[in-house]
C-alpha positions in Angstrom: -231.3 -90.1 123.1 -230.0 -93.6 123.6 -227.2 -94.7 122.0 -226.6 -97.5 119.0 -226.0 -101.0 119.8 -222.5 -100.2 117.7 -221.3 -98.0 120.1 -221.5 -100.6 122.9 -219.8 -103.2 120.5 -217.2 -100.6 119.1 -216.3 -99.7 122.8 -216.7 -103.1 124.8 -214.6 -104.4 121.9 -211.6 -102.0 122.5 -211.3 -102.7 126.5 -211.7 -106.5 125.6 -209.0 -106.3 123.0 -207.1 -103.9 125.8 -207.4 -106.7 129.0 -206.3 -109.4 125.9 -203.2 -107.9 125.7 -202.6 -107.0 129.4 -203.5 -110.5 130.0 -201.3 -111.8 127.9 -198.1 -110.0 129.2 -198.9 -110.1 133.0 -197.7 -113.4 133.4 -194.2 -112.2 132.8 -194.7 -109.6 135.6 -196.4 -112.9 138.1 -193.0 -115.0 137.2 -190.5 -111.6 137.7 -192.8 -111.5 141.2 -192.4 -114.9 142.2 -188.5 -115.3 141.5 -188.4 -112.2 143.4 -190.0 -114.0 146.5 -188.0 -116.7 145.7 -184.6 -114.8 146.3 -185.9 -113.0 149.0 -184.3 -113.9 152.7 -188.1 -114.4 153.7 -189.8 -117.6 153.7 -192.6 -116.7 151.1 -195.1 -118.7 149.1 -193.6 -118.1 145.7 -196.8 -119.3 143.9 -198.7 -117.2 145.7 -196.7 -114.1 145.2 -196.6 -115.0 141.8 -200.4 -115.4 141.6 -201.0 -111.7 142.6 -197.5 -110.2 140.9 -200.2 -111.4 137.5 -203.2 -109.6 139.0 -200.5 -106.7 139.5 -199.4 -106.9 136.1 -202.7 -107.2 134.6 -203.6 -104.0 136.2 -200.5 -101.9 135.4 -200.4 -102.9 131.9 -203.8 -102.3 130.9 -203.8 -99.1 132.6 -200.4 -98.5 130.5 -202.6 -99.5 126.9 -205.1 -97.6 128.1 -203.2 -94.5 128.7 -201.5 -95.0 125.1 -204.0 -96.7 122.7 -207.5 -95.5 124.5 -207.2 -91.7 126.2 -204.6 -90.8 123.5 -207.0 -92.0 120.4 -210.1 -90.3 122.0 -208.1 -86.9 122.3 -206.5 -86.8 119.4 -209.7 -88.2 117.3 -208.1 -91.6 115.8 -210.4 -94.3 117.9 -213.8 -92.9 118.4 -216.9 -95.0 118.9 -219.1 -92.2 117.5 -218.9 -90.0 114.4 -218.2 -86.1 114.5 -221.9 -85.4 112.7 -223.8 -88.2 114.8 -226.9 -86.5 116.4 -225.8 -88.3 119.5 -222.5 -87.2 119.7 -222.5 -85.3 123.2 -224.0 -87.9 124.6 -221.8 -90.9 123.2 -218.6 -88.5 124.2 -219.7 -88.2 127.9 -220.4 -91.8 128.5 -217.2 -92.9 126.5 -215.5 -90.8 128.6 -217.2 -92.1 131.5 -216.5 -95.8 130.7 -213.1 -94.8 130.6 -212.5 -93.1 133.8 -214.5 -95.9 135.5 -211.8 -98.2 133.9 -208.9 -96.1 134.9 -210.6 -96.1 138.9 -210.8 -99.9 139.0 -207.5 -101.2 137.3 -206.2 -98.4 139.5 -207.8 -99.5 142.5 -207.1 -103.6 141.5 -203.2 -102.3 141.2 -202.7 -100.7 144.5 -204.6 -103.7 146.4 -202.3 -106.1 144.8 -199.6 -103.7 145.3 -200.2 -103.9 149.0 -201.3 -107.5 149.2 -197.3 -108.2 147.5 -195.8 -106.2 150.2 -197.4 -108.1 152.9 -196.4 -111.1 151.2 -193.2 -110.3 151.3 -192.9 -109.3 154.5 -194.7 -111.3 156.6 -193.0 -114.6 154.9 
């Protein structure tokens, strides 16, 4: 059975309103970064540091709203994008699950790359 056009909107809407908010706060992880860099005995390119402490920061925090808002409201029942009596309900769980351990793989993946890509910054000066 294919799924409504509501479920798309319900759940793209919650991981855009998820990466607005880790957006929003990773800047303040990018700054911590570069001031980090910047007292550092190495000879670093702050900026740089800076630019993927953000990309860091986007990553951890959306995987830290995801973890609270997302996984928590789909196993306890608050946020759903489907209905408990929908005749698509199977099918709308397993791909909203899905969705959301694809998420979880790539800000995963995104935060250990940046993770890496800092301490070579770092280091290398």
């Amino acid at each position: 059975m294919k799924l409504p056009v509501r479920f798309w909107v319900h759940l793209l809407s919650h991981l855009v309103l998820v990466a607005i908010l880790a957006g929003l706060l990773a800047g303040w992880v990018g700054t911590f970064f570069e001031a980090l860099a910047g007292h550092s005995g190495a000879a670093t390119d702050g900026a740089r540091v800076g630019d993927v402490g953000t990309a860091f920061g986007f990553c951890m925090l959306a995987l830290l709203l995801l973890g609270a808002l997302t996984v928590t409201g789909e196993l306890f029942g608050l946020a759903r994008p489907y209905s408990r009596d929908a005749p698509y309900r199977n099918e709308a769980q397993a791909m909203y699950r899905k969705v959301l351990l694809i998420a979880v793989a790539l800000l995963s993946w995104g935060g250990l790359a940046s993770a890496t890509l800092i301490g070579s910054l770092m280091r290398s000066g």
